[in-house]
N, C-alpha and C positions, 0 to 999 in steps of 0.2 A: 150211078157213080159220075157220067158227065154233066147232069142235073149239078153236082155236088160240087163238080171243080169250076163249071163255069160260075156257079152262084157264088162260090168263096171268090174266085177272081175280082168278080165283077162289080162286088160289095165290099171292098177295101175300106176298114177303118182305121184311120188314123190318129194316134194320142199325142198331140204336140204337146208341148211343154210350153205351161203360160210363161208370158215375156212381164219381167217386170223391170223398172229399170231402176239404178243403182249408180248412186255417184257421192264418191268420197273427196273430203273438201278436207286440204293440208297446208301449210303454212309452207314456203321455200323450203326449210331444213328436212318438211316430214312430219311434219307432228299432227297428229290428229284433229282436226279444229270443230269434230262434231261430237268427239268423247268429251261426256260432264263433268271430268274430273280435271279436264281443261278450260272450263269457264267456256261455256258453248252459250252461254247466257242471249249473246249477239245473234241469235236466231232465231228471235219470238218475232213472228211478224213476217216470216220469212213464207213464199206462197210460192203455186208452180200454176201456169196459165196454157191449159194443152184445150184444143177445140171447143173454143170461144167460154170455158170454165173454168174459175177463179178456185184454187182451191187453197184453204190454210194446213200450213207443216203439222201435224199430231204428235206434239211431245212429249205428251201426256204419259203415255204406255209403249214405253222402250219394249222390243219385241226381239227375241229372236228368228231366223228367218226359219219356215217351214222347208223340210227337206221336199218333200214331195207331197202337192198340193193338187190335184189334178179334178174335178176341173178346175178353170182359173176362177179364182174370188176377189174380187176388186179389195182392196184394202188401203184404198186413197194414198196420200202423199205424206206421210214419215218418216221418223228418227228409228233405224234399227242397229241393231249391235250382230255385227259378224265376229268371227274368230279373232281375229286382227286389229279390227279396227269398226269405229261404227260408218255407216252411210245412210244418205237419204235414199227413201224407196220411193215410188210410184207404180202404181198397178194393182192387181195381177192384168194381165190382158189377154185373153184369148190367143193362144199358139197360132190357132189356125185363120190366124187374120192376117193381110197382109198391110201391110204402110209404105204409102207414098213419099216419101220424105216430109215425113210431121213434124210440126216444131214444137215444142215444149217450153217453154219461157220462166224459168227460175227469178222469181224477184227477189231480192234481198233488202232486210230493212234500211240500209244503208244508202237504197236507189240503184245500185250499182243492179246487172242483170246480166245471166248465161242463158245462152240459147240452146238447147240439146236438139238435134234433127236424127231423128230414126228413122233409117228405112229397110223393109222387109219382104222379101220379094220367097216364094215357097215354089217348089217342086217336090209336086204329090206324087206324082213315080218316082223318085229318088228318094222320097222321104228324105228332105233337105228345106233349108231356111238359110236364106244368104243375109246377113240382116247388117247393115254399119250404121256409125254414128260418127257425127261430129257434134263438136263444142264450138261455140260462135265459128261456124265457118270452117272448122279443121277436122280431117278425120282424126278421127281417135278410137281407142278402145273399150272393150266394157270390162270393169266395173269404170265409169268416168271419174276422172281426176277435176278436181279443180284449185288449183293455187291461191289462194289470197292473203 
């Protein structure tokens, strides 16, 4: 039996939840600017630039999001439809990684550009994930907001 407690102690595994990230793009008033039934037309071209990797939006196949997905599955930089409203995803990415304050670089076909910086810091005894974000410079929230 202390064979039995000390080996479950001592071999804790932990199932984090992959981090993907998610940022919904609204006009001043509110209005959805990534739902197509808004003329989202303005976002061919649109790319996201995270450790030193170029990648193109996938507008291809509007997706809904996976409730539970575990392990994490990369599923690049896309157009998805939540409940509410759609946003752009990036990811999945490994829960159990942590981030230095990463930057993520949203280009828009326009030239105009958002910086996303995540950082994720984990406590394995606490089974805890402290993780924030800012947008160019500001803390902010998840899912991110962006005005244009």
């Amino acid at each position: 039996m202390i064979a039995c407690v000390v080996s479950c102690t001592k071999f804790k595994i932990i199932d984090w939840v992959p981090v993907t990230f998610q940022v919904r793009v609204q006009d001043v008033q509110g209005k959805d600017l990534l739902d197509p039934a808004n003329d989202n037309s303005w976002l061919a071209g649109t790319k996201i630039h995270f450790r030193g990797i170029t990648i193109d939006l996938d507008e291809t196949g509007i997706t809904a999001p996976v409730t539970k997905d575990i392990p994490a599955e990369y599923k690049g930089f896309r157009l998805e439809k939540g409940k509410e409203y759609y946003y752009l995803a990036f990811g999945e990415f490994h829960g159990g990684s942590e981030f230095d304050e990463e930057d993520m670089t949203i280009m828009w076909p326009d030239g105009k550009i958002n910086v996303i910086t995540y950082s994720r810091k984990l406590n394995k005894v606490k089974v805890e994930a402290k993780q924030t974000f800012k947008l160019d410079g500001v803390k902010c929230s998840s899912p991110i907001i962006i005005i244009r």
